[in-house]
C-alpha positions as CSV (number, residue, x, y, z in Angstrom):
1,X,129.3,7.6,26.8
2,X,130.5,11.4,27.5
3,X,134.0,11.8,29.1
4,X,134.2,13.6,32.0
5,X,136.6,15.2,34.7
6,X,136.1,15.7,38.4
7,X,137.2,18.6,40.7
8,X,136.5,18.3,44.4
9,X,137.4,21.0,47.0
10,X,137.1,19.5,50.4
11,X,136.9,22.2,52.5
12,X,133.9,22.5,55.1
13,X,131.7,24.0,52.8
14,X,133.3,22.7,49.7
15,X,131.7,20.7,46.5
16,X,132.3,18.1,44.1
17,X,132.4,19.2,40.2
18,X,131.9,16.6,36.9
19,X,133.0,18.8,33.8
20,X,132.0,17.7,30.5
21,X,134.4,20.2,28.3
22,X,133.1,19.2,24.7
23,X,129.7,20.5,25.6
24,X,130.8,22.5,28.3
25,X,128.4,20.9,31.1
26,X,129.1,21.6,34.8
27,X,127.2,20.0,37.3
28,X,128.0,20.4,41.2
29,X,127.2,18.5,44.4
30,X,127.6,20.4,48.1
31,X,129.3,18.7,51.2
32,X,126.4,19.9,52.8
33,X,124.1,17.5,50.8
34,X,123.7,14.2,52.9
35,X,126.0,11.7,52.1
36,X,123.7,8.9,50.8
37,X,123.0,11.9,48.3
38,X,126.9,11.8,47.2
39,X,127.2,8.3,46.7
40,X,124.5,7.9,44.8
41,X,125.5,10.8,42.3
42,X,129.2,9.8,41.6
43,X,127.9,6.7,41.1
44,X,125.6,8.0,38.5
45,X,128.7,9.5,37.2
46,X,130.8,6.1,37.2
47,X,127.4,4.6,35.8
48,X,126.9,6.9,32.6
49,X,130.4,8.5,32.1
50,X,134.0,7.6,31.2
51,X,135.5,9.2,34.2
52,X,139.0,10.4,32.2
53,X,140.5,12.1,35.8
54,X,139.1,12.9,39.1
55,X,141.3,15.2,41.4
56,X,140.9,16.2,45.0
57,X,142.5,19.3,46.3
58,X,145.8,17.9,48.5
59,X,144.8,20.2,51.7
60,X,145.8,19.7,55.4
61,X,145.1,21.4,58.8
62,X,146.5,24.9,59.7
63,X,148.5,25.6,62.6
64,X,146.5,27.3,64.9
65,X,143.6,25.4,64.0
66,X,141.5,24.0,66.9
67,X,140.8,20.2,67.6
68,X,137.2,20.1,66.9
69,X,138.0,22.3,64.5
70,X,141.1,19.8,62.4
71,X,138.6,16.7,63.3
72,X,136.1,18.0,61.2
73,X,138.2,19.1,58.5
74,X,140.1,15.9,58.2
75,X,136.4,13.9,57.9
76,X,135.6,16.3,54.8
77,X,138.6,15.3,53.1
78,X,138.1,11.1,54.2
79,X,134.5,11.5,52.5
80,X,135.3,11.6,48.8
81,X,138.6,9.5,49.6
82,X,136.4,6.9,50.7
83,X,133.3,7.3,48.3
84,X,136.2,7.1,45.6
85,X,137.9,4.0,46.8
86,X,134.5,2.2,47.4
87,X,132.9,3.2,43.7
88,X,136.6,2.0,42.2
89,X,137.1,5.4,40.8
90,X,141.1,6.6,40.7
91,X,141.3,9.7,42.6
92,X,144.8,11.8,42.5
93,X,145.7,14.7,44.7
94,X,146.7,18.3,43.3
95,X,148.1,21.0,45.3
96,X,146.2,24.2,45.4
97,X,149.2,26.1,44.4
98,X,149.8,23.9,41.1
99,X,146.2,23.7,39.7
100,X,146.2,27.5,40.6
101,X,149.2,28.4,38.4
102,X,147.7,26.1,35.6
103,X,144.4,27.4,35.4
104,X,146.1,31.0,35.7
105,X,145.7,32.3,39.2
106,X,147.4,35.7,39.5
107,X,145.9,37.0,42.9
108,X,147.0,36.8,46.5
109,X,145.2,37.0,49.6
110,X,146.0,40.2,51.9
111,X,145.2,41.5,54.9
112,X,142.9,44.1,52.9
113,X,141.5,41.3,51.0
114,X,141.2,37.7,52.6
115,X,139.5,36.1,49.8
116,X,141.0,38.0,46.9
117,X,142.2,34.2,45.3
118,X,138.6,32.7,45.5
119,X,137.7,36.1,43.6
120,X,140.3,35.4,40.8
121,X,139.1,32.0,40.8
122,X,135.3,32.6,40.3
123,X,136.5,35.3,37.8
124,X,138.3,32.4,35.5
125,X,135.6,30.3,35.3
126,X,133.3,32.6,33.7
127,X,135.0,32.6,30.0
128,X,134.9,28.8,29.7
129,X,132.1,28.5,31.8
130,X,129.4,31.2,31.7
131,X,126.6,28.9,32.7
132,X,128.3,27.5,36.0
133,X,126.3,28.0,38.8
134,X,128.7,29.6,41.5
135,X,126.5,32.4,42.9
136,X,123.2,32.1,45.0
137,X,120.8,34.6,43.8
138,X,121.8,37.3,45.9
139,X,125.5,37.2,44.2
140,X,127.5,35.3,47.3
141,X,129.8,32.8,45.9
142,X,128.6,29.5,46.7
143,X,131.2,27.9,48.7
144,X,133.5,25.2,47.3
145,X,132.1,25.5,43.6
146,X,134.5,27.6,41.7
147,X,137.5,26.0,43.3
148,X,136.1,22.6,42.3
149,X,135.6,23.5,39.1
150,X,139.1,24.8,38.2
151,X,140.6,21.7,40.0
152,X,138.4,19.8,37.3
153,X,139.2,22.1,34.2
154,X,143.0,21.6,35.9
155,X,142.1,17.8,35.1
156,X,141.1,18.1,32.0
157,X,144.0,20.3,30.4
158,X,146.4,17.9,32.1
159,X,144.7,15.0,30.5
160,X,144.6,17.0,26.9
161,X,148.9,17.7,27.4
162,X,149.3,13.7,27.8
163,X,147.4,13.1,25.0
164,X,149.4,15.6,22.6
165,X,152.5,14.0,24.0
């Protein structure tokens, strides 16, 4: 049984990421798959794999934000909360800003460049990670991917620092 780590961004558009570092193997699931589809593949996960640390990306509405808007953000953060608790599976939060500056984030958004983090991001995961799928085949970064799979690397550098410890 492989050890593995799991890095979910829940934004809209986010994804679910189970890292296997020794090999590396990165394997993704979209919010935009049907649910059923979600279950069913963490559970394969819980089935076939010691699960060593699952984290979810602590996020909350933004001021300004409309109703409909905050509704259905706050259901795409209570779907893996609630797949989680029902498949028994610990899941701890992470704040975007710590798994960030421990994976080594050095960009900030501007006004000149509204997605110059998620750049940075996507650009990290390359050296460790060249075979990730994070881009369709046109280039555009898929949505979610790259920020779930530096929440899971986070997971799995944490876990390697309280094992040397």
């Amino acid at each position: 049984m492989s050890d593995i780590f799991i890095g979910i961004d829940p934004g809209a558009k986010g994804a679910i990421c189970a890292l296997e570092p020794s090999v590396p193997i990165v394997e993704f699931i979209d919010f935009t798959d049907e649910i059923r589809a979600i279950v069913e593949w963490v559970n394969h996960l819980r089935i076939n794999h010691e699960i060593k640390a699952a984290y979810i990306e602590d996020v909350h509405s933004l001021y300004g934000m409309s109703a409909k808007s905050n509704f259905t953000f706050g259901w795409n953060v209570g779907i893996p909360h609630t797949i989680f608790k029902a498949l028994n599976i610990s899941l701890d939060k992470v704040q975007p800003k710590a798994w960030q500056k421990a994976v080594g984030v050095t960009a900030k958004n501007s006004k000149e460049d509204k997605n110059a983090i998620k750049k940075d991001v996507a650009s990290l995961c390359k050296e460790p990670y060249p075979d990730a799928v994070l881009h369709t085949p046109r280039g555009r970064l898929l949505d979610g991917r790259s920020d779930a799979l530096m929440v899971a690397h986070y997971a799995y550098k944490l876990y390697e620092e309280r094992k040397e410890n």
